[in-house]
C-alpha positions as CSV (number, residue, x, y, z in Angstrom):
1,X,-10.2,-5.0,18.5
2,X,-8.7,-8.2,17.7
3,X,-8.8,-9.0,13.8
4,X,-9.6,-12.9,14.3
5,X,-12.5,-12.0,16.5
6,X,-14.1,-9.5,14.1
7,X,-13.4,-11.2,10.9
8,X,-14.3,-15.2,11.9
9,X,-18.0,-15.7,11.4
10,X,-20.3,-18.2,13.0
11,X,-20.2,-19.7,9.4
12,X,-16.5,-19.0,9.2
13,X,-16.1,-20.4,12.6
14,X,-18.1,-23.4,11.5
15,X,-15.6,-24.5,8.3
16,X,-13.1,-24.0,10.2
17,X,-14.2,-27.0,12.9
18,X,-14.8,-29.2,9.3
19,X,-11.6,-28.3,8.2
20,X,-9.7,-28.7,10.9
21,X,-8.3,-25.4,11.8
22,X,-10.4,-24.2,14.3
23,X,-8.1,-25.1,17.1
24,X,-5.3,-22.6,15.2
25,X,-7.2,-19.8,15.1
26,X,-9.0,-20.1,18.7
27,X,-5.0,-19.7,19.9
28,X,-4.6,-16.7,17.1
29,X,-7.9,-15.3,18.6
30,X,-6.3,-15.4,21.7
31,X,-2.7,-13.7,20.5
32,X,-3.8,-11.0,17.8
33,X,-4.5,-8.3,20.2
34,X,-2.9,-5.1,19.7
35,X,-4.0,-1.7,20.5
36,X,-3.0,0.3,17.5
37,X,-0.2,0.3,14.4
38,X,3.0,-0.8,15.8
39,X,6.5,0.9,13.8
40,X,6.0,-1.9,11.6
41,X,2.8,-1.5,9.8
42,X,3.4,2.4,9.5
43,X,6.5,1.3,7.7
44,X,4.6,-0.8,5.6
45,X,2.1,2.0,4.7
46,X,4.4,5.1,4.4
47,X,6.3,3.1,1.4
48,X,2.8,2.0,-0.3
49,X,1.9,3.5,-3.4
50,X,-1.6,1.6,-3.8
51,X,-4.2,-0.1,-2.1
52,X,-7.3,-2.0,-2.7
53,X,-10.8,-0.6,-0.6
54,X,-14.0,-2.2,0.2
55,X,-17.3,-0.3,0.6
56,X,-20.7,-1.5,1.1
57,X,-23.4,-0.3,-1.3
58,X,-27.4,0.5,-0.3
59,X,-27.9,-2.5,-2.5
60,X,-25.9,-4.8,0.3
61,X,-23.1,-5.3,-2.5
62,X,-19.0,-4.9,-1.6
63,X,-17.8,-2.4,-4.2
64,X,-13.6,-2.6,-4.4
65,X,-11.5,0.3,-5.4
66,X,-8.2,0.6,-6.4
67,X,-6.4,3.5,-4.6
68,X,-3.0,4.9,-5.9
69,X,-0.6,8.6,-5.5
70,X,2.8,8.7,-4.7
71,X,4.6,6.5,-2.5
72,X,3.5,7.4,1.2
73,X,0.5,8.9,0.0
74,X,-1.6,7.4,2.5
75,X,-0.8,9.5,5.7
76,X,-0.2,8.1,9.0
77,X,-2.1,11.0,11.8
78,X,-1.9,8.9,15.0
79,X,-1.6,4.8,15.6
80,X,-5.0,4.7,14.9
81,X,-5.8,7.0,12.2
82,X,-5.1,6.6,8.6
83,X,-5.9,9.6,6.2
84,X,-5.5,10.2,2.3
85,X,-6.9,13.1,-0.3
86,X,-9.5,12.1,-2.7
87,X,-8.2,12.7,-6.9
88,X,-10.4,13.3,-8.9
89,X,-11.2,10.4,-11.5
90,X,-13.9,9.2,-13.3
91,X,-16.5,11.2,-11.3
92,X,-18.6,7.9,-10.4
93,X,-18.5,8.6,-6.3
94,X,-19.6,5.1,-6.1
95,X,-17.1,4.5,-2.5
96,X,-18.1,8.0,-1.5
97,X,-21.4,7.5,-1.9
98,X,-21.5,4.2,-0.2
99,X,-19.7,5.2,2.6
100,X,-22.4,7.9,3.2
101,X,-25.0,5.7,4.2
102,X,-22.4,3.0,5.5
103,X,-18.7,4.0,7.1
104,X,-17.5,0.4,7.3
105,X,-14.6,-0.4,4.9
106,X,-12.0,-3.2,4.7
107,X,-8.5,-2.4,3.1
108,X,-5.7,-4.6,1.4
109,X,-2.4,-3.5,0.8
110,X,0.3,-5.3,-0.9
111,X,3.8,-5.1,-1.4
112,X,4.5,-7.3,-4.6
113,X,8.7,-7.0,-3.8
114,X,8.1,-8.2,-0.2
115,X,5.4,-10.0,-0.9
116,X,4.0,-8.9,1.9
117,X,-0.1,-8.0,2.7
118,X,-1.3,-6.2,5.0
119,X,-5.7,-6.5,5.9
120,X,-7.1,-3.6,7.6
121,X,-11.1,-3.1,8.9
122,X,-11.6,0.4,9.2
123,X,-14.4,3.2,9.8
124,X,-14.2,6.0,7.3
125,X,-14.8,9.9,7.2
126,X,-15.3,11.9,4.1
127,X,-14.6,15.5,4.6
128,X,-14.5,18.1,2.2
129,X,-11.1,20.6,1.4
130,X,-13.4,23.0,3.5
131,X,-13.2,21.4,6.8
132,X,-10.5,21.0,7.8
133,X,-7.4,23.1,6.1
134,X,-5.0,22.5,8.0
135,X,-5.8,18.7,7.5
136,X,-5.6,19.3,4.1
137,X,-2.6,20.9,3.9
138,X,-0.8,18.5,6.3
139,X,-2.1,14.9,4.1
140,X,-2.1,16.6,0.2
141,X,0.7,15.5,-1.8
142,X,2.0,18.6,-3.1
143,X,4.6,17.6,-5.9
144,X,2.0,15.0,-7.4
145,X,0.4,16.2,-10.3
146,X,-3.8,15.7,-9.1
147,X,-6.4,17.2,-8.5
148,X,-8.0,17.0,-5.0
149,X,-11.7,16.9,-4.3
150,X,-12.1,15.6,-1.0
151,X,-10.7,13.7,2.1
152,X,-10.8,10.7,3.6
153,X,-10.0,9.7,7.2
154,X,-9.8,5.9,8.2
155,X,-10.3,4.8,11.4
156,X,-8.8,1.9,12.0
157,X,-10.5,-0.6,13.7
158,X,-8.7,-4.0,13.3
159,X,-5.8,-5.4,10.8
160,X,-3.9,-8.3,10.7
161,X,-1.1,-9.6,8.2
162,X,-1.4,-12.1,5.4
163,X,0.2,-15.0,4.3
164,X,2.6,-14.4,1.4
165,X,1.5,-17.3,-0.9
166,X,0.8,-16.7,-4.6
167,X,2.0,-13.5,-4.4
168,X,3.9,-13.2,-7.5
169,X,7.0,-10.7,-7.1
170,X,6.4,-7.4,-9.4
171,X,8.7,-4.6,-9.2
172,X,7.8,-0.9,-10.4
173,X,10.1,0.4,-13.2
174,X,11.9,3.2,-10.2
175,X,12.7,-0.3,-8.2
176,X,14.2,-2.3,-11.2
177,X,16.4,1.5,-11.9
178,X,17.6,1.2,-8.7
179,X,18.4,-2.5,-8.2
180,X,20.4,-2.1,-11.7
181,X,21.9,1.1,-10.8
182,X,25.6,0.2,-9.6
183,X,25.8,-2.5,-12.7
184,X,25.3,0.2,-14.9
185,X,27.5,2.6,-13.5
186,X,30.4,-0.5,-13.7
187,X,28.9,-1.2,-17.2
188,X,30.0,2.6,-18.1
189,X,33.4,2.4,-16.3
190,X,34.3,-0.7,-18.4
191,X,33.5,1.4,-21.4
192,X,35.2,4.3,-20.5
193,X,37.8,1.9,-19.8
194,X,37.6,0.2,-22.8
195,X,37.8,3.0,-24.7
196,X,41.3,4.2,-23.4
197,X,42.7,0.9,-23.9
198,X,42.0,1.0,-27.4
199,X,42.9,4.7,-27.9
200,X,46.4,3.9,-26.0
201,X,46.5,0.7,-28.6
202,X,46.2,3.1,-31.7
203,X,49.1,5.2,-30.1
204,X,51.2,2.5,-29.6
205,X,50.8,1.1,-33.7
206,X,51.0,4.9,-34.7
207,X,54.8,4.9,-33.0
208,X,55.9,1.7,-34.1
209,X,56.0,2.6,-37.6
């Protein structure tokens, strides 16, 4: 489905005339059709560690989570299928309870170094350890210390990519290690180096006496 025809209310559709940038997005209406994640949005998700989720409540209220785990945690099954395990937290349920009585969920990831964001609508599934195994076994992160309780499965119904404006750059303390990581390996050479030039220097006054 396109993402400009699903997310643009009559209301939306409406401000956008007083604005002035209806005529815009009747053309992106037009263009955003794609059937399925293309090799650059899985990309984009196999290197997230986070991600913000939607859910409607019975009381008609959005309730947003933050989602985290290791990078990739969120597993790609099909260009159409997203799927992640459940850690147990704070034992609220308040998104799995929500999306018992309603499946419809909207999803914002964000790369803060790329500055980069990536909108997804999306149907979801919550399935117990129980019912499918090899699911399970196949999506859990394994070398993450957690504790799983349940899964989800995301169907992906629409996504679309985000303007990068006032998104301020933030880099994760593995990221600044590795940008830094040749400086400080020529920060230790010039020690090392620094350190046989004056031990050579010692030799040298010890002789000339």
């Amino acid at each position: 489905m396109n993402y400009s025809e699903l997310a643009f209310s009559d209301a939306a559709k409406a401000l956008q005339v007083q604005y002035g940038s209806r005529r815009i997005y009747e053309q992106v209406e037009k263009q955003n059709i794609v059937d399925g994640l293309t090799d650059n949005e899985k990309l984009f998700i196999a290197h997230q560690d986070h991600f913000y989720m939607a859910s409607i409540g019975e009381n008609g209220y959005p309730y947003i989570q933050h989602r985290g785990g290791p990078e990739g945690f969120v597993k790609i099954l099909d260009d159409h299928t997203l799927a992640f395990v459940d850690f147990s937290g704070n034992k609220q349920y308040i998104t799995a309870g929500n999306i018992e009585t309603d499946s419809h969920v909207s999803i914002i990831m964000i790369s803060y170094p790329h500055r980069a964001r990536l909108k997804l609508y999306a149907k979801a599934r919550v399935l117990t350890l129980q019912d499918d195994p090899e699911l399970f076994a196949r999506i859990d992160p394994a070398d993450y210390k957690h504790r799983p309780e349940r899964m989800f499965v995301l169907d992906i119904i629409a996504y679309d990519w985000n303007c990068p404006q006032h998104i301020t750059p933030r880099y994760t303390t593995d990221e600044i290690n590795q940008a830094y990581a040749s400086q400080r390996v020529h920060i230790s050479e010039l020690e090392a180096e620094n350190i046989r030039l004056k031990t050579e220097l010692e030799n040298l006054k010890k002789t000339s006496k």
